[in-house]
N, C-alpha and C positions, 0 to 999 in steps of 0.2 A: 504493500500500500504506500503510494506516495505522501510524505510529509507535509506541512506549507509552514512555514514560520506564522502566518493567522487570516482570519476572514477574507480580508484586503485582498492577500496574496493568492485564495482560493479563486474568490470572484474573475479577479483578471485573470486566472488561468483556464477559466471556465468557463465565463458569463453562463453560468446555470440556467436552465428552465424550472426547475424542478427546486424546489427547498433541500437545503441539504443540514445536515449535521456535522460537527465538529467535535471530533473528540477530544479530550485531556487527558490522556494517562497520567501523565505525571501529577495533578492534580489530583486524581483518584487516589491514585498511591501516596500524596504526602498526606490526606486525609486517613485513609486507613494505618500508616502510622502513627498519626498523631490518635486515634480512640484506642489503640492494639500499645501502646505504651502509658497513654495518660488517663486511660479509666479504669477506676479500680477493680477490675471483674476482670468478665469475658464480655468481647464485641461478638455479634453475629449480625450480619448483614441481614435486609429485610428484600428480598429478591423480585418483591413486587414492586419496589423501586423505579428500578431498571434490572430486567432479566438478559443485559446483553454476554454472550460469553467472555466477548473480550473483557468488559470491565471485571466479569465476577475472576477472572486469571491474576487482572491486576490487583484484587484485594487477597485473593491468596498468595500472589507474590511477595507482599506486604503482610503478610502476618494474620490475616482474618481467615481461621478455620471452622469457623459453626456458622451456618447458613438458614435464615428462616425461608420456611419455603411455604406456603398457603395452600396449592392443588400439587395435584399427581404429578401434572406436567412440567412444576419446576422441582419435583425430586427427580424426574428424570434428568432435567437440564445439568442439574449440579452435580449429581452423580455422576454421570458422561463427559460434564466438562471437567471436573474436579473430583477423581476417585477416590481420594483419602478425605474429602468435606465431611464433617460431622453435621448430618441434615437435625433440623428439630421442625417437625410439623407443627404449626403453630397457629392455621387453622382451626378454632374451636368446632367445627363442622363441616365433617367429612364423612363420605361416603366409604362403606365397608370395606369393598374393593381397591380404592385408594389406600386405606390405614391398611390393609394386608399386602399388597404391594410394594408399598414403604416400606413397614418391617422384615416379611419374610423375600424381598428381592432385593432392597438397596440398602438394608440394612439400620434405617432409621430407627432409634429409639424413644425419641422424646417427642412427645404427643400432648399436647393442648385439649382443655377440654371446660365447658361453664356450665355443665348438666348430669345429671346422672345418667340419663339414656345413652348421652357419648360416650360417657368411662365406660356402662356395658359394649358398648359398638368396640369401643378398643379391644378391650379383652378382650370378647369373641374371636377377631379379627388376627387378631398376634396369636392365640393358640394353635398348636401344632396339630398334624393331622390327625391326635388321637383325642384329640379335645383339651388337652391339659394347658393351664395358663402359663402362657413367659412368664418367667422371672425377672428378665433384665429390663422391665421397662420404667421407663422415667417419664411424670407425667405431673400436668401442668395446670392448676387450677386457676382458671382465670376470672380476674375481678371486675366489675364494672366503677370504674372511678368519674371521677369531672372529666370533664374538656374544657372547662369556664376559662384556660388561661392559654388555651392553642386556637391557631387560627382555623384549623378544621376539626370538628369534633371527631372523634370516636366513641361517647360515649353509650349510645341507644342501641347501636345493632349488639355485641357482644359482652361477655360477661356478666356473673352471677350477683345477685344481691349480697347484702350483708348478712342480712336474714339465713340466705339460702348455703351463705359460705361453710361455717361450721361444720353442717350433716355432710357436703360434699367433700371437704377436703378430709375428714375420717373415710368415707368410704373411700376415698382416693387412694388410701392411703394403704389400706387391706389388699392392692392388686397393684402395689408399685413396690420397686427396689428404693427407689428415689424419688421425693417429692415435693414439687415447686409451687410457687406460687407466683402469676403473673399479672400483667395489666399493661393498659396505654392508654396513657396521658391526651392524646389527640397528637394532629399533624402539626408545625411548628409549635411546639410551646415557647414562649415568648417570657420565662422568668421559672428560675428553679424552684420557685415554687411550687409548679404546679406538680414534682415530686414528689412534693412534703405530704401534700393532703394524702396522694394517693398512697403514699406508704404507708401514712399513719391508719390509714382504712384497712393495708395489709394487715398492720399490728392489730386491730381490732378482731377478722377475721381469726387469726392465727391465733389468738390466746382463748379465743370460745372454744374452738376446734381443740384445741392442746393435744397437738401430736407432732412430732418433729417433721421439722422443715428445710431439707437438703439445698435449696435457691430460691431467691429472689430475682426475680426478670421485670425489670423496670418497665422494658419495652423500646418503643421507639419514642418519637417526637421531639429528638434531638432537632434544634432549626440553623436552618441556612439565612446566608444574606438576601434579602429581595430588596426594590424599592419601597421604605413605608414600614418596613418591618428588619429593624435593624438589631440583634439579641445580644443578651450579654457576655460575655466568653464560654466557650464552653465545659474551662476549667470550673467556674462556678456551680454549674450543673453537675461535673463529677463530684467535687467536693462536699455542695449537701447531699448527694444521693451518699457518699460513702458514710459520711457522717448518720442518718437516720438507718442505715442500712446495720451499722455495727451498734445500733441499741437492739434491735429487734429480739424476740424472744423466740429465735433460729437454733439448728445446731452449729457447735461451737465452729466447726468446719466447714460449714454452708459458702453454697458459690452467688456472688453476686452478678448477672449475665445484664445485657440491654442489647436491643433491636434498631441500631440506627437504619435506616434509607434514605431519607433525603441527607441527610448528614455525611453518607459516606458518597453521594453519587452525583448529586446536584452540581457538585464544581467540575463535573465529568465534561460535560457537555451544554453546546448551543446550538444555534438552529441558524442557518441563514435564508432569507427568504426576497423573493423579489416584490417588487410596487408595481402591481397590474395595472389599475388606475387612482388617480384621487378625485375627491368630492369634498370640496370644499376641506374639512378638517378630519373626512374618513380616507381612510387608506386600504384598495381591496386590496390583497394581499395573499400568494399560494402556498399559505399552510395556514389552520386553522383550528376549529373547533372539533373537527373529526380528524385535527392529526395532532402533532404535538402541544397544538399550544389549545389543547382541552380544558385546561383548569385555566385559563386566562379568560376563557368562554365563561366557562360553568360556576368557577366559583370569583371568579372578580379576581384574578390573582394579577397582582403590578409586576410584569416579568423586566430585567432592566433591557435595554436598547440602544443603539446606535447605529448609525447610520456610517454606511460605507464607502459613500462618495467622498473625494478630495475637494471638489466644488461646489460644499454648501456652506454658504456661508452667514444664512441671516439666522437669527437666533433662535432657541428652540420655542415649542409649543406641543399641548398637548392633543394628539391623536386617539382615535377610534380606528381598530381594524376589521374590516369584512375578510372572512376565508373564500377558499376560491369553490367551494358548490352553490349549488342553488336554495340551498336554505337559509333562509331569514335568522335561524337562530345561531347561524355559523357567523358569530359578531362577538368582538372584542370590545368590551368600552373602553380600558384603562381610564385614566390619560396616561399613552405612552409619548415622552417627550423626545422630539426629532427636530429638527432643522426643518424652519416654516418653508422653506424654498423646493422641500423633499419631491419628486413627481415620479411618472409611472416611468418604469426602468432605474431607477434604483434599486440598489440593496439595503437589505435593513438584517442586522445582526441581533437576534433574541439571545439572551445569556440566560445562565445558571437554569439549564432546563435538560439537565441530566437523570435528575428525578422527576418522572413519571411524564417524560417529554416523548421521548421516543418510543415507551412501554405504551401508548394509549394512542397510537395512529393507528388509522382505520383506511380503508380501502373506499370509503365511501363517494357514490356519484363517479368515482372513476381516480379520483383523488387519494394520494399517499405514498408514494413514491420517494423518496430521498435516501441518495450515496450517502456517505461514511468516508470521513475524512477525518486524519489525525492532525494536527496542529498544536504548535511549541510554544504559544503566547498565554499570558494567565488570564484566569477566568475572569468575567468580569467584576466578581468581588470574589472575598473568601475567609474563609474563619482561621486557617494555616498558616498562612504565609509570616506573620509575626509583625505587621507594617500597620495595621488596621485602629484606626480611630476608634473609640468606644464609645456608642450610646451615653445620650445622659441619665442621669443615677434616677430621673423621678420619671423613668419609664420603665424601672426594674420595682418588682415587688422585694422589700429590704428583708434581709435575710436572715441581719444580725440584729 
């Protein structure tokens, strides 16, 4: 695959029709060191991220070996691409044939579960052909916590009451080797707080129940930089989760694990795209809501941008993007800010869309298409790099 030193360098060697992507290895890889050195546990990547092979080689390069994977089809991925990953299904709701597939083909152990009907589905599923239950499995009682403090909830579809945690995690506990407890915070959380609650909800859960408790799995919603949404380091984040993590009333050798994805994938990748036409302050545009730039549609998400011309020179304003099908609802409001002067045949470079940019294109109306390109220039913000201005203090919930 050819290189380009960045967007610019692509463009001119290409003039695209087609939206294209841009990779960052090296970005990938300094984020997967920096959580596989500086958080107190175990890292396990969240696959539903981005499922690309390439990236998931580059955080095994780097030191990430336990992989969250959600369906069947990303235990095959990872397993194929990565034979020594330590898969953990982390799906609370799977299908029989997937949980026996996992365990008795690729080997998975660690199994997610916010029901009793699922713990029976696992056991079933893992016993061997004379009916007798695994021994070795590890399994994972999941909690339903806030999302009050992430930009995207998680709280509604998954995970158990308080109520309901105690009776499950003892039954849990009769048909495992080892036994966790888990949750998610929501997609960016935006102050380490929003930890605290949901541990302390763990601690709650766990001393009703009083049966020992082998991990704590934070989860994900570890957050990236966007426009608008700018977090506090993500030292801060390891530091109280280590901190509430080592009062818990766990055993004394207990593992503490978390689920980054956007976190570890987000400065992977960007999109470049061309200006089909303009309209007054909209910009149609060929990539959209049924390709990469889905949550800029769907959930209002400020992706950052720039513009790729050398000859724009009058000052920014903010835009509205249209994608290139025929549906009304393939619209971008932002405001994403460009050069007033932008028109049709320009390029426009979307950043920090490594997570869940290229996982969520669609083939739709005939549209989806986009090369793969690696490129040597830095993302266009980052949590890694050590350069980065910090937020002010009365946009973090205080800690101390």
């Amino acid at each position: 695959m050819h290189i380009y030193p960045d967007a610019k360098a692509v463009v001119r060697a290409l003039a695209p029709d087609e939206p294209i992507i841009l990779n960052r290895p090296h970005a990938a890889a300094r984020a997967a060191r920096f959580f596989v050195q500086k958080f107190p546990g175990k890292s396990l990547y969240a696959v539903k991220a981005n499922p690309s092979p390439d990236l998931l080689q580059v955080l095994w390069e780097n030191g990430v070996t336990h992989y969250d994977v959600a369906s069947i089809a990303e235990v095959r991925l990872v397993r194929e691409t990565l034979p020594g990953a330590h898969l953990c299904f982390m799906h609370p709701v799977k299908t029989p044939r997937a949980i026996a597939e996992a365990y008795h083909k690729h080997g998975c152990r660690t199994f997610s579960l916010d029901t009793l009907e699922e713990l029976e589905k696992i056991v079933a599923a893992c016993a061997d052909d004379a009916g007798n239950p695994a021994t070795d499995l590890k399994l994972c009682v999941r909690l339903r916590v806030s999302s009050e403090y992430s930009e995207l909830s998680l709280a509604s579809k998954f995970g158990c009451d308080l109520t309901e945690a105690p009776a499950l995690l003892q039954a849990t506990r009769q048909h495992c080797d080892w036994l966790g407890v888990c949750f998610h915070v929501g997609s960016q959380a935006m102050t380490p707080f929003a930890f605290v609650q949901a541990i302390e909800r763990a601690r709650a859960a766990i001393a009703d129940a009083s049966v020992v408790i082998d991990m704590v799995d934070v989860g994900g919603g570890f957050p990236s930089i966007y426009p608008e949404l700018d977090p506090p380091p993500l030292e801060d984040y390891f530091e109280i989760i280590h901190k509430h993590f080592e009062a818990l009333p766990i055993a004394y050798n207990a593992e503490l694990w978390c689920e980054p994805g956007r976190a570890l994938s987000a400065e992977y990748s960007s999109l470049v795209v061309r200006v089909e036409k303009r309209r007054g302050e909209e910009l149609y545009i060929n990539d959209g809501a049924y390709g990469a730039l889905y949550d800029a549609a769907h959930v209002g998400w400020k992706f950052p941008v720039k513009a790729l011309e050398d000859d724009l020179i009058k000052p920014e304003i903010g835009f509205s993007f249209y994608g290139p099908t025929c549906d009304d609802a393939d619209f971008m409001e932002g405001p994403f800010l460009l050069p007033e002067d932008i028109q049709a045949g320009d390029f426009i470079e979307v950043g920090m869309l490594g997570a869940y940019g290229a996982a969520m294109k669609t083939g739709f109306n005939g549209f989806g298409n986009a090369e793969q390109y690696v490129v040597e220039d830095e993302p266009m913000a980052s949590l890694y790099r050590g350069d980065r201005v910090l937020p002010a203090s009365d946009n973090v919930v205080s800690l101390r």
